[in-house]
N, C-alpha and C positions, 0 to 999 in steps of 0.2 A: 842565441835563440831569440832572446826581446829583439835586434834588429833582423834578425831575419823574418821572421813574422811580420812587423810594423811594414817591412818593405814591400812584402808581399800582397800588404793591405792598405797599401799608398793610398789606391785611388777612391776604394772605398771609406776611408778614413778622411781623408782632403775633400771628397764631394760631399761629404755628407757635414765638415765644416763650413763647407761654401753654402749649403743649403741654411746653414744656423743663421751666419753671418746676413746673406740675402734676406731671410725673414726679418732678420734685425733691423734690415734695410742700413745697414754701415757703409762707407762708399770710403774710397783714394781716391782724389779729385784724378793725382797726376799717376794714378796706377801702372802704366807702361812705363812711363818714362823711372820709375823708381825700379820695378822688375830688370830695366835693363842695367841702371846703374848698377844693381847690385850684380849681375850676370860678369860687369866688365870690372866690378872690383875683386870678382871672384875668380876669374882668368889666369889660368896655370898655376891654381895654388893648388901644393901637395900638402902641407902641414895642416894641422886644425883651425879651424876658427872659432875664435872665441868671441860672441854676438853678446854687446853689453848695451841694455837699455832702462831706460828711464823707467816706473812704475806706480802705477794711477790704479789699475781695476785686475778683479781675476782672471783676466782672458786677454790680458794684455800680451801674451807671447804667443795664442790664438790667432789673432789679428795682424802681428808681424809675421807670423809664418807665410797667411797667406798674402799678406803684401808682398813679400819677398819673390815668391814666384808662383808659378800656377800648379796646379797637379801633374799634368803630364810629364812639366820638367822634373818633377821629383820624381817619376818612374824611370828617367833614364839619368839623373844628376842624385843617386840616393844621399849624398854627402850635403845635399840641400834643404833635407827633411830633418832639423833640428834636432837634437835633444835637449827637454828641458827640467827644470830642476824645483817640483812644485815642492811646499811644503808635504810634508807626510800628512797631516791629519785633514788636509784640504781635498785629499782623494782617497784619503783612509775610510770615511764612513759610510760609503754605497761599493758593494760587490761591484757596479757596473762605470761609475767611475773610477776604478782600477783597472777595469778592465781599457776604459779608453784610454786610461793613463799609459796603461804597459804597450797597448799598440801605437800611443803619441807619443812614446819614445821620451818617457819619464824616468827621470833618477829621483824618488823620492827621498827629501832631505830633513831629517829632524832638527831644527832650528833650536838651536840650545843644549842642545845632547852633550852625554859625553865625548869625552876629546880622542877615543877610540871610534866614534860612529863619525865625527867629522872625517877622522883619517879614512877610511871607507871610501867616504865620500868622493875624497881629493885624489884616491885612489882609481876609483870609477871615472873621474872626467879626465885625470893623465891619462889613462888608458885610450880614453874616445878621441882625445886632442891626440894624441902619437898617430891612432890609425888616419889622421888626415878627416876627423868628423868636422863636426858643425856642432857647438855647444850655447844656445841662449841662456844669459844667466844676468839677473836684477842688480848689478853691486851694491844699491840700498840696503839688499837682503830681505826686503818688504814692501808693502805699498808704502809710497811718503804718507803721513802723515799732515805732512801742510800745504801739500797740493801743489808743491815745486819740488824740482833735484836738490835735494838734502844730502849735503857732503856730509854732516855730524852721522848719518849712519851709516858710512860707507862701511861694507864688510871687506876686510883684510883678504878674506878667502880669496879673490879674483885675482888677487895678487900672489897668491899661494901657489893658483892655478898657473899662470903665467911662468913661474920659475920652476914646475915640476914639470910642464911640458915646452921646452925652449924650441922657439922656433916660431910656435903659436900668433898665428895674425888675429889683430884684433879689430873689429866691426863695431863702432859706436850707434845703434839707432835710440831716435828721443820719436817716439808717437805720442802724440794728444790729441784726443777730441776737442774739438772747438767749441764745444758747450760742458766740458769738464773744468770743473772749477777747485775739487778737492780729490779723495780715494773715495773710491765705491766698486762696489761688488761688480757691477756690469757699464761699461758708459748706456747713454738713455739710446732709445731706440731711432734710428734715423741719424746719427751721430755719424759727421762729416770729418778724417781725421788728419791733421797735418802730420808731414813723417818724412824726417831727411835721413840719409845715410853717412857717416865720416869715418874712414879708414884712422887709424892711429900706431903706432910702431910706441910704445910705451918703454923709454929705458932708465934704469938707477945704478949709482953705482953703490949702494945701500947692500948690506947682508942680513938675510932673515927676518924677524920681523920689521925690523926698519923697511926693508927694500919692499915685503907684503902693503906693506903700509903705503908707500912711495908710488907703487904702481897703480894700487888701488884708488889712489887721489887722484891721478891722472886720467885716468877713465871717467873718474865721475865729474872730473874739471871738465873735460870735454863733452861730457853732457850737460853741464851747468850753460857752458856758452852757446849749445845745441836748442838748448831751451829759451836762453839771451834772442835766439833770430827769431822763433818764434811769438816773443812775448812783443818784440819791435813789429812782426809785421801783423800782428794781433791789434795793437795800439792802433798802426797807420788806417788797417780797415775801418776802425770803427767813425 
């Protein structure tokens, strides 16, 4: 029912993010050229994807959506309209962010729950990964706290994820603003953002939580060196 609804409210839903965004005045310098990488990373894939990014601000899987592609492709590519995985209490306390929540194609996640509401969880996104979706999800499990890819809080989950739905291709993107220096609630307005994409095939030969663990480094090593090109061509500008 939640995706069928969201789908139906694609474009209503994505113009009226693009409307945010534009007041925000946010820009992609290299905006096509990143829409198409992702178009041709995504070519003939039946399985899930599982989209793992870096995390600076609340609107950071906002701003990747619409980098990613435009609204129209998402009327006819629905497997390109994410689902994302906010905390619960971050869309818990207004009726009408829930309600954007349930059309943007949210899995609301209790962060610290019991180990029955995780299962749920890992429940719901096997599911969305089998049917061949598109899942964004932070492996930090948070904004960093120190304003870089923080291995010390990789969440084990993406790794959980990984071995409950095998097959699962995995999408690394690192977004930053260029005038982001730590986590904050929103980047500043007029925020210009660098954003590469890198494909990853993740394998262990680890069982259980060793191999959660195993897989989950490897994602976030990959965004560790995502941030490494970054922070070089950051240096060379200045």
């Amino acid at each position: 029912m939640q995706e069928a609804l969201a789908q139906a409210l694609v474009l209503l839903t994505y113009y009226a993010l693009l409307g945010w965004i534009r007041f925000r005045r946010y820009r992609v310098p290299d905006l096509r050229r990143l829409r198409a990488e992702f178009a041709a990373l995504d070519r003939g894939r039946r399985a899930g994807l599982l989209i793992c990014a870096n995390h600076l601000t609340l609107v950071d899987s906002l701003v990747i959506q619409w980098a990613l592609a435009p609204g129209w492709r998402l009327l006819f590519r629905p497997r390109w309209f994410t689902w994302n995985l906010p905390d619960r209490h971050n869309i818990a306390s207004r009726w009408w962010v829930r309600v954007i929540g349930y059309l943007g194609k949210c899995v609301p996640v209790l962060r610290d729950g019991p180990p029955e509401e995780a299962r749920r969880t890992l429940d719901k996104i096997a599911f969305l990964l089998a049917r061949g979706q598109s899942v964004l999800i932070f492996p930090e499990g948070g904004r960093s706290r120190i304003g870089r890819v923080d291995p010390d809080r990789a969440m084990y989950g993406v790794g959980r994820m990984l071995q409950e739905a095998p097959g699962t291709k995995v999408l690394c993107v690192f977004a930053r603003g260029l005038g982001q220096r730590e986590h904050s609630d929103y980047p500043r307005p007029g925020e210009t953002f660098f954003m590469r994409l890198s494909a990853l095939a993740p394998e262990t030969t680890f069982k259980g939580l060793r191999a959660d663990r195993d897989l989950a480094m490897q994602i976030v090593g990959r965004l560790g060196e995502m941030e490494q090109e970054y922070l070089a061509l950051a240096s060379r500008d200045r």
